[in-house]
C-alpha positions as CSV (number, residue, x, y, z in Angstrom):
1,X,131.3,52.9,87.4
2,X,129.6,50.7,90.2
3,X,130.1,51.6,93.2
4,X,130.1,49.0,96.1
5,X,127.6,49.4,99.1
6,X,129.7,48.4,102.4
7,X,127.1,47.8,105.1
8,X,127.6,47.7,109.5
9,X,126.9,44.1,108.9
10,X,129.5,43.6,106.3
11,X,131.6,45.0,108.0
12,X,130.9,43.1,111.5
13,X,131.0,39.9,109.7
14,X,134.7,40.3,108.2
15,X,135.9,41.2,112.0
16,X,134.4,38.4,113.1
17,X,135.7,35.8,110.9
18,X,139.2,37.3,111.2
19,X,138.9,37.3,115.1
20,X,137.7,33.8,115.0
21,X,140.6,32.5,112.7
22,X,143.2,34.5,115.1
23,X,141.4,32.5,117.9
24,X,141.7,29.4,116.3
25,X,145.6,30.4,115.6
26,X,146.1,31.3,119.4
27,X,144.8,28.4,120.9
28,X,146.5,25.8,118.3
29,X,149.8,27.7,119.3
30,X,148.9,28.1,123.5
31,X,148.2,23.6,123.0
32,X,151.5,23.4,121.4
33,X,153.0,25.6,124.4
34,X,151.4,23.2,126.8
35,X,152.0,20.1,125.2
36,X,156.3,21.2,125.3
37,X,155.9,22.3,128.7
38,X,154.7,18.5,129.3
39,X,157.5,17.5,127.3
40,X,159.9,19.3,129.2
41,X,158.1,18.4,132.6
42,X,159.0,14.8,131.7
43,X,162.7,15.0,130.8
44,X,163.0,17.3,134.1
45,X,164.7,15.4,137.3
46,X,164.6,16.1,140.8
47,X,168.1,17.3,142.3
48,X,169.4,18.2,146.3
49,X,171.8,20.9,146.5
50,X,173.8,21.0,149.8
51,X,174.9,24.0,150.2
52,X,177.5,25.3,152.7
53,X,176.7,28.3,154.3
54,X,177.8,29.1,157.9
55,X,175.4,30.3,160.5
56,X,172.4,29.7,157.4
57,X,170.1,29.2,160.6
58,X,170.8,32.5,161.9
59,X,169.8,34.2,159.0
60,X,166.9,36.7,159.4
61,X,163.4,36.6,157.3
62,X,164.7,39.6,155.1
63,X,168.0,37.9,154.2
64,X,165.8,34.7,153.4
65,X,163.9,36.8,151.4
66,X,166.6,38.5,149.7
67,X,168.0,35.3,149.2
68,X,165.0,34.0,147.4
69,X,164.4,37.5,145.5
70,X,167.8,36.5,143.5
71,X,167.4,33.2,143.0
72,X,164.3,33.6,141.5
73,X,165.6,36.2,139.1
74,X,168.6,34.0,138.1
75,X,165.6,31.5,137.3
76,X,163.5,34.1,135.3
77,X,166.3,35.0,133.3
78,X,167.1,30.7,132.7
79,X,163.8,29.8,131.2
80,X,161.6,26.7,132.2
81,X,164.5,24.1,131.8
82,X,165.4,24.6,136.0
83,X,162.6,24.9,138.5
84,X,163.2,25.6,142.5
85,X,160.9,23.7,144.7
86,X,162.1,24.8,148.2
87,X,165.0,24.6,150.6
88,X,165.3,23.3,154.0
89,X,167.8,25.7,156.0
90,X,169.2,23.6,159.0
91,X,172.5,25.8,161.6
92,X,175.1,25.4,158.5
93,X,173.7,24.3,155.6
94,X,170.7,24.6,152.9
95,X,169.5,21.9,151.5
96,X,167.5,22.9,148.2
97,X,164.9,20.8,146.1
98,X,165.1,21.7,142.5
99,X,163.7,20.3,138.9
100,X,166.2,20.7,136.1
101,X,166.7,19.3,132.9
102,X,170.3,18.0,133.8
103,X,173.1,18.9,136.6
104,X,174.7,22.1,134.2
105,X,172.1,24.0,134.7
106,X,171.9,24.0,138.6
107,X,175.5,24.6,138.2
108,X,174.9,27.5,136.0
109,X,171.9,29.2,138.3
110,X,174.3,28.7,141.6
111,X,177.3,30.9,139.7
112,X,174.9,33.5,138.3
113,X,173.2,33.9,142.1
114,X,176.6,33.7,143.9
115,X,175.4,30.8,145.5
116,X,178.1,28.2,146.7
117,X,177.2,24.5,145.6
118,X,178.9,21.2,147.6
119,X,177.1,18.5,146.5
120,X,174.5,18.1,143.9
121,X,172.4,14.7,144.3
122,X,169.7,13.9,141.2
123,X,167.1,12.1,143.7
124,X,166.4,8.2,142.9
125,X,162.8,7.3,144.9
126,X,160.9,9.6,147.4
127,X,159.7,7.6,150.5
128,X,157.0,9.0,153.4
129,X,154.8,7.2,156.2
130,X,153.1,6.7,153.4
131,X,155.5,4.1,151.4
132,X,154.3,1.8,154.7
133,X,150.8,1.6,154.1
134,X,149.3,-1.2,151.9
């Protein structure tokens, strides 16, 4: 019977070529991640919510934050197709910037936060001070 001499080195080669392969597999499926986020990035539009909400401007920095600790769970638990930029809070209303795949889903995140929705806008053109410069 022959019997087979395993050596360190051997040994230390076979790792290596197996953790090289699984790095080849991992980064092939981490480009494939990024290349759908891009592809979902691009089908994404930009949406204002108005939002009623009496007295929003009297609303203290911990309800703000409690606010935003929900709606960001709600969001979580949605996936990457709906992204919240920020809101504008003004004496009665909140006026929120979001990304979103289509209308649905912004309709979808304000009944799983509790959050009341009054108009929903898809934005056409963003102007600044800047739009006047040559």
């Amino acid at each position: 019977m022959m019997k087979t001499k395993i050596t360190f080195c051997t040994i230390l080669i076979g790792l290596l070529m197996c953790f090289t392969a699984f790095s080849q597999d991992q980064a092939a499926i981490k480009a494939e991640m990024n290349k759908d986020m891009m592809d979902k990035k691009e089908t994404m539009k930009t949406y204002v919510i108005e939002r009623e909400i009496p007295e929003a401007g009297k609303l203290s920095p911990e309800e703000l934050k409690g606010i935003s600790k929900s709606s960001n769970a709600v969001l979580e638990e949605m996936g990457p197709g709906i992204q919240w930029l920020h809101s504008y809070v003004t004496d009665n209303k909140v006026y929120c910037v979001y990304r979103a795949e289509n209308e649905e889903l912004l309709k979808e995140h304000a009944r799983k936060g509790g959050f009341p929705v009054n108009a929903i806008s898809e934005m056409a053109n963003k102007i600044s001070p800047d739009t006047a410069k040559d």
